[in-house]
KOLTI-105996 format. One record per residue: residue in one letter; x negated, y, z of N, C-alpha, C in turn. Coordinates in steps of 0.2 Angstrom, whole numbers, plus 2048, in hexadecimal, padded with zeros to 3 digits. Layout:
+-------+-----+-----+-----+------+------+------+-----+-----+-----+
: kolmi : npx : npy : npz : capx : capy : capz : cpx : cpy : cpz :
+-------+-----+-----+-----+------+------+------+-----+-----+-----+
:     A :   X :   Y :   Z :    X :    Y :    Z :   X :   Y :   Z :
...
+-------+-----+-----+-----+------+------+------+-----+-----+-----+
//
This chain:
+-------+-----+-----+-----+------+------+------+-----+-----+-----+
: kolmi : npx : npy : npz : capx : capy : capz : cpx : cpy : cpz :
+-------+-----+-----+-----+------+------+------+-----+-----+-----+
:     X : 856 : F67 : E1D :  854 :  F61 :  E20 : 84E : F61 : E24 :
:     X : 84D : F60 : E2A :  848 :  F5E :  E2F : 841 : F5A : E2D :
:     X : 83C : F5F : E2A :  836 :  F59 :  E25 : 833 : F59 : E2E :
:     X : 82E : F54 : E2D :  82A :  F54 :  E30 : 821 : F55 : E2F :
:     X : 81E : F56 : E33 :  817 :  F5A :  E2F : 813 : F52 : E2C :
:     X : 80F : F56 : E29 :  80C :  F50 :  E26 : 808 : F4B : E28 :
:     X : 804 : F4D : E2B :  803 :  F49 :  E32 : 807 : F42 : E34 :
:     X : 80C : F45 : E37 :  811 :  F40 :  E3A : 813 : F3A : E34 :
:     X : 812 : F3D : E2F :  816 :  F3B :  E29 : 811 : F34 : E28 :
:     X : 80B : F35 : E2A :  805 :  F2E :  E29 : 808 : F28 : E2C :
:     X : 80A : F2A : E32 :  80C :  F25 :  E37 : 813 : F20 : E34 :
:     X : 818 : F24 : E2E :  81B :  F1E :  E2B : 81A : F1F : E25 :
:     X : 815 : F22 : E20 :  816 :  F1F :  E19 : 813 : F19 : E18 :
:     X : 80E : F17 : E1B :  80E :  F12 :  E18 : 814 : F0B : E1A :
:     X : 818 : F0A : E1D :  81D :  F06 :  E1E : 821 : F08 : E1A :
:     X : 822 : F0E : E19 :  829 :  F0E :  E14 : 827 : F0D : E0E :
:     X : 822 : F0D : E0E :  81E :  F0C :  E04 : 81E : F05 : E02 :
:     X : 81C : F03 : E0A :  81F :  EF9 :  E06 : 825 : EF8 : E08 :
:     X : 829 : EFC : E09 :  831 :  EFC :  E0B : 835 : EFD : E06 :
:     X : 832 : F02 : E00 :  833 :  F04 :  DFA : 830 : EFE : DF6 :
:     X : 829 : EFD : DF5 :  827 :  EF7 :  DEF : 82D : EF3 : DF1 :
:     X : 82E : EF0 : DF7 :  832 :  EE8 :  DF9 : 839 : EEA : DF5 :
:     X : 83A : EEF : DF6 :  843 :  EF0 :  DF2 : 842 : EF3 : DEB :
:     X : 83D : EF5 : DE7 :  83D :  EF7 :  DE0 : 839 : EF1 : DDE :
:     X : 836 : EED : DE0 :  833 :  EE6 :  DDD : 836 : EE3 : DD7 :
:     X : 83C : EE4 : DDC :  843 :  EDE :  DD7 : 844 : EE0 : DD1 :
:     X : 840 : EEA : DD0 :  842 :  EEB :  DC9 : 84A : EEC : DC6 :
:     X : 848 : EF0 : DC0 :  850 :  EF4 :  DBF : 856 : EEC : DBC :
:     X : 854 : EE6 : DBD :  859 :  EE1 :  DBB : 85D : EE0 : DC0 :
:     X : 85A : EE2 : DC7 :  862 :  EDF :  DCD : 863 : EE7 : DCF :
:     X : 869 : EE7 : DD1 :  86A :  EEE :  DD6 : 868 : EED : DDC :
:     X : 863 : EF3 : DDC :  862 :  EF5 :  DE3 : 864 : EF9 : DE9 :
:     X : 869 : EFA : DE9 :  870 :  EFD :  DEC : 871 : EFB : DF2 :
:     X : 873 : EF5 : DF1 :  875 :  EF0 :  DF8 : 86E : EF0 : DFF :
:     X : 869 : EEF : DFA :  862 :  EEE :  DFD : 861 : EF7 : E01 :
:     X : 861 : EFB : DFF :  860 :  F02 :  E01 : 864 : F05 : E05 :
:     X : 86C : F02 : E06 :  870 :  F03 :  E0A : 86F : EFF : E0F :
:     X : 86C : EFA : E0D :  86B :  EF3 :  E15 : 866 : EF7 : E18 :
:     X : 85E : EF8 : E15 :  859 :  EFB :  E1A : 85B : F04 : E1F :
:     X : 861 : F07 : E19 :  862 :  F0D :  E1E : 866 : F0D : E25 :
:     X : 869 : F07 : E23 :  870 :  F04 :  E28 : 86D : F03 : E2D :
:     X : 867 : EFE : E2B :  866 :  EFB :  E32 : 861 : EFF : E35 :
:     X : 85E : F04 : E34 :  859 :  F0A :  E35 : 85E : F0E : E3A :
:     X : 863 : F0F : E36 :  869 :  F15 :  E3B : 86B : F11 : E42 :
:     X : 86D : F0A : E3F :  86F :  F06 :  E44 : 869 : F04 : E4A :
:     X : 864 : F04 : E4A :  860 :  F01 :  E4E : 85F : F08 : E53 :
:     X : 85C : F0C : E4D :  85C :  F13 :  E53 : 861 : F18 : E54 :
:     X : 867 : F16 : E51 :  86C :  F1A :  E53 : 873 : F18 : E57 :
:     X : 873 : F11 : E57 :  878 :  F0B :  E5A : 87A : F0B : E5E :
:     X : 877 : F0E : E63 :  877 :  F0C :  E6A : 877 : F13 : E6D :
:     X : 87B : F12 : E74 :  87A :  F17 :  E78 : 880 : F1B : E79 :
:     X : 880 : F21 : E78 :  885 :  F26 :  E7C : 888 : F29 : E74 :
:     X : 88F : F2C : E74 :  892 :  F2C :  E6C : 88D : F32 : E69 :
:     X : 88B : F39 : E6A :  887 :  F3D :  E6C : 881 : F3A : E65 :
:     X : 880 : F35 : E69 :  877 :  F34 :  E66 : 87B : F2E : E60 :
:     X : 880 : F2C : E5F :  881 :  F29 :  E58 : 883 : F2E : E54 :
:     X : 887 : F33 : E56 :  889 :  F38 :  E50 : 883 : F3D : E4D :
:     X : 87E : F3B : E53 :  877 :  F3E :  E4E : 876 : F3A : E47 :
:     X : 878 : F32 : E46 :  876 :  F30 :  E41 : 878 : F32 : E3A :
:     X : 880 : F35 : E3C :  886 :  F38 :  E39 : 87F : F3E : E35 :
:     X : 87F : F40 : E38 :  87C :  F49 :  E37 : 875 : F47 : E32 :
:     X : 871 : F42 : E35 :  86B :  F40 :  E33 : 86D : F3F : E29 :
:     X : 871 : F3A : E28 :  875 :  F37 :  E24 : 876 : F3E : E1F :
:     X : 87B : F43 : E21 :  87E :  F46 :  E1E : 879 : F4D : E1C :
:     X : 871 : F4E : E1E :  86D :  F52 :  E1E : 869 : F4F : E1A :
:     X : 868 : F47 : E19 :  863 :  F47 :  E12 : 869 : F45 : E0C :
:     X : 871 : F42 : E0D :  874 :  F45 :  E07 : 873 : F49 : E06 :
:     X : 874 : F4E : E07 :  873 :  F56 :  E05 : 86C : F57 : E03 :
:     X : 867 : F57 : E05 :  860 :  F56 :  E02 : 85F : F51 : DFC :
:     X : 861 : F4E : DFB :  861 :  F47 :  DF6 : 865 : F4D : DEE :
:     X : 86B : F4E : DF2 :  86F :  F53 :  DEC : 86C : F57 : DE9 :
:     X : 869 : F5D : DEF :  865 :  F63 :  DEA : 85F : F62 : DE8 :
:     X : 85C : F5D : DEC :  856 :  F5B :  DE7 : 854 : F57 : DE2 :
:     X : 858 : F52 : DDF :  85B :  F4D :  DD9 : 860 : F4E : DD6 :
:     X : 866 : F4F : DD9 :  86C :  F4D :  DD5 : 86D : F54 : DD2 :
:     X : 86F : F5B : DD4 :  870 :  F61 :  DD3 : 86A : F61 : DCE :
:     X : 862 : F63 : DCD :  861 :  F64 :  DC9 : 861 : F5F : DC1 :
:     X : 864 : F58 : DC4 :  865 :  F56 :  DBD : 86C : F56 : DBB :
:     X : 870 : F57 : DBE :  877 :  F5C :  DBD : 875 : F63 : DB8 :
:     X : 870 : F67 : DBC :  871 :  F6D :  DB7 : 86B : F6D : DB2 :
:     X : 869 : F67 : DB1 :  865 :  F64 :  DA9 : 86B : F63 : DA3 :
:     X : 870 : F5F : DA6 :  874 :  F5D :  DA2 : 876 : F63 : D9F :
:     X : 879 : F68 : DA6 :  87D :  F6C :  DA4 : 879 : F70 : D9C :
:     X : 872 : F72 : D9D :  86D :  F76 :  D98 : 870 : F72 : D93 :
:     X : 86E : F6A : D93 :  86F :  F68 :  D8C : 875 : F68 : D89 :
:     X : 87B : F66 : D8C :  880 :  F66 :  D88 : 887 : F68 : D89 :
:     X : 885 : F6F : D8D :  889 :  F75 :  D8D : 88E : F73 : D92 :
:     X : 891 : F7A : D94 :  896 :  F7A :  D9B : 89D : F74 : D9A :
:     X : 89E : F74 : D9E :  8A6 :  F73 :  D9D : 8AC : F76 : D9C :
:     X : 8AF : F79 : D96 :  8B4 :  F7B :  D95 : 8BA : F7B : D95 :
+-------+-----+-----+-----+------+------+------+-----+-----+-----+
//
């Protein structure tokens, strides 16, 4: 995945940290599912929506580069937690 230096990274953390508080506020009683999908959506779609097919199918690639990032660095190693505690699949 494509990090950017940290520097650059000034320029939007503080917006996305009250982009976060505003959608974790609600606290673990509502899902927040709907809310997470709407802010990515319209993020893709404002800057990826328009234009030539080319520069939409980047949103494709953008998408498919932090699922894969999201898996090996959350879901894979709590996958192979389980796997430690309560043995393979046989």
């Amino acid at each position: 995945m494509p990090y950017i230096p940290l520097e650059e990274r000034k320029a939007y953390d503080p917006q996305i940290n009250i982009l976060i508080h505003r959608i974790t506020e609600k606290g673990i009683s509502r899902s927040i599912e709907g809310d997470v999908a709407y802010v990515i959506f319209k993020i893709m779609k404002r800057v990826y929506g328009h234009g030539r097919w080319g520069h939409r199918t980047e949103a494709l690639k953008i998408l498919e580069s932090v699922k894969h990032e999201f898996q090996r660095r959350f879901i894979d190693p709590y996958e192979d937690e389980k796997l430690r505690e309560n043995g393979d699949v046989t």
